[in-house]
SEDRENVO-499537 format. One record per residue (C-alpha): x, z, y. Coordinates in steps of 0.001 Angstrom, whole numbers, padded with zeros to 6 digits, always signed. Layout:
! residues N
XZY
...
***
This chain:
! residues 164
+000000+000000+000000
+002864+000723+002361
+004691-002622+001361
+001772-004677+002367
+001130-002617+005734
+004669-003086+006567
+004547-006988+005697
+001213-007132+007575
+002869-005768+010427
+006240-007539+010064
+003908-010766+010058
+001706-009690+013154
+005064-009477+015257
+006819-012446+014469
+003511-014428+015183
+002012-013048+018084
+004355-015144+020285
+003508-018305+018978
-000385-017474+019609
+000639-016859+023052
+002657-020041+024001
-000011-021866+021953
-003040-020053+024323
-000077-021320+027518
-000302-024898+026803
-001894-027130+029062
-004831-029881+027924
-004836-032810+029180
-008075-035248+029755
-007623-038446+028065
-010133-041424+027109
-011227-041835+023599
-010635-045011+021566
-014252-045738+021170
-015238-045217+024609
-012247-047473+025567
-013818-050185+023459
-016965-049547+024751
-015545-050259+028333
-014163-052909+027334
-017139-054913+025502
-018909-054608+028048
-016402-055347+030598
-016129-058610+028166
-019611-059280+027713
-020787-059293+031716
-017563-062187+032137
-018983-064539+029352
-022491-063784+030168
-021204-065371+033490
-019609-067976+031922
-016054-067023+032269
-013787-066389+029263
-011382-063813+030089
-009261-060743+028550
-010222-057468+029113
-007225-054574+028754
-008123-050298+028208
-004437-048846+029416
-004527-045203+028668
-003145-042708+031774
+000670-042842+029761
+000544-046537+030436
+000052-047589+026267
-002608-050488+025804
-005734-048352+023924
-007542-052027+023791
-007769-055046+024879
-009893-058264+023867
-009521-061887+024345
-012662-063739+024603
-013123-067043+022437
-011626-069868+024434
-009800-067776+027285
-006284-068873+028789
-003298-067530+027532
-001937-066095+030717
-005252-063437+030524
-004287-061004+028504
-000847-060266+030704
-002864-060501+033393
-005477-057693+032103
-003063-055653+030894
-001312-055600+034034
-004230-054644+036032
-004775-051884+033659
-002008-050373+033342
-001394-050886+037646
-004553-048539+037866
-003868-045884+035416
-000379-045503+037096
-001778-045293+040658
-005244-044428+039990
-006723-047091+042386
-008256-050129+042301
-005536-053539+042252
-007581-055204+044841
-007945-051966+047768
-003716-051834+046220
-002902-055448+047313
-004812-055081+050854
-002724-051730+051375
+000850-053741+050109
-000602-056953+052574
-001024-054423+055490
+002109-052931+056296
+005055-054851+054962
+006761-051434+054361
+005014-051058+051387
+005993-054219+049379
+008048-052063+047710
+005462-051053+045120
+005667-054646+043830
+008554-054320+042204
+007936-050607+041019
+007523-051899+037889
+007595-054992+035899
+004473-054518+034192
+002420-054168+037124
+000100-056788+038333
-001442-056333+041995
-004079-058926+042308
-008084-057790+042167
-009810-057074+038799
-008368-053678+037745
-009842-050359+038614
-009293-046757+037122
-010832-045385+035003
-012019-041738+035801
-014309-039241+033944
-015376-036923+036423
-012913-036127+038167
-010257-037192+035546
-007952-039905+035856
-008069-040901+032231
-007181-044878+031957
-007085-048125+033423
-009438-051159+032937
-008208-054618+033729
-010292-057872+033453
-007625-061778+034048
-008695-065242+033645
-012163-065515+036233
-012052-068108+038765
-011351-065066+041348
-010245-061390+041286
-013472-060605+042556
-015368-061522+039575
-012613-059233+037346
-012931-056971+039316
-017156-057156+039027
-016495-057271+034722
-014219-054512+034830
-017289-052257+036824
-019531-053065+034369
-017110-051611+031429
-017081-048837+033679
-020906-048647+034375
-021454-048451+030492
-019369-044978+029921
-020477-043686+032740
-016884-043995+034369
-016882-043138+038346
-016565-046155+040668
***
């Protein structure tokens, strides 16, 4: 009885620490897979309902690709393009469009072109936030204009409930 009391306490010491720096860790917010896909269908859906056969690109908020499509028929250029966009708004958490107005306005900021090779800066990404959450980036290439990416890639929002 006094072996297993002494093991039982022996045990309880050398673990309470690790229930501590496991209670210390931080959580982080983060999209799911199949609520990225689900942004993405229908960010893929509204563009060929439209007529326009593009790629649509989920970046998560470390910059990895989560998902992207390619619709039947699209250009080959798209999916760099949506992937890009993506990835440009999970980084900085804004839209590519308002990000290529703010670059265009003050020539002190071209900079952030060349922040990083796998950014694109041209209209048809936007971020993807739950809440209050930046959790990903959604990025729509291959539309006759940014604008209409940019449209696609709300409506993948609009269907998870994603902020605008």
């Amino acid at each position: 009885m006094i072996r297993k009391l002494v093991l039982s306490a022996t045990a309880a010491t050398l673990f309470a620490p690790l229930a501590v720096i496991a209670q210390d860790l931080p959580t982080t917010s983060y999209l799911p897979l199949d609520t990225a896909t689900k942004a993405a269908d229908a960010a893929l859906q509204a563009c060929v309902a439209e007529g326009h056969n593009v790629s649509v690109a989920v970046v998560a908020r470390d910059g990895s690709t989560k998902v992207l499509l390619k619709a039947d028929n699209s250009g080959p250029h798209t999916t760099a393009s949506a992937t890009g966009k993506a990835f440009t708004s999970a980084a900085l958490g804004r839209d590519t469009a308002g990000l290529a107005e703010f670059i265009a306005s003050k020539p002190a900021n071209e900079g952030l072109r060349d922040m990083d090779p796998r950014m694109v800066i041209q209209a048809g990404g936007l971020p993807v936030k739950i809440g209050n959450a930046l959790v990903a980036g959604i990025g729509v290439g291959g539309a006759p204009s940014g604008e209409i990416d940019a449209g696609c890639a709300a409506a993948g929002l609009k269907a998870i409930g994603a902020a605008e």
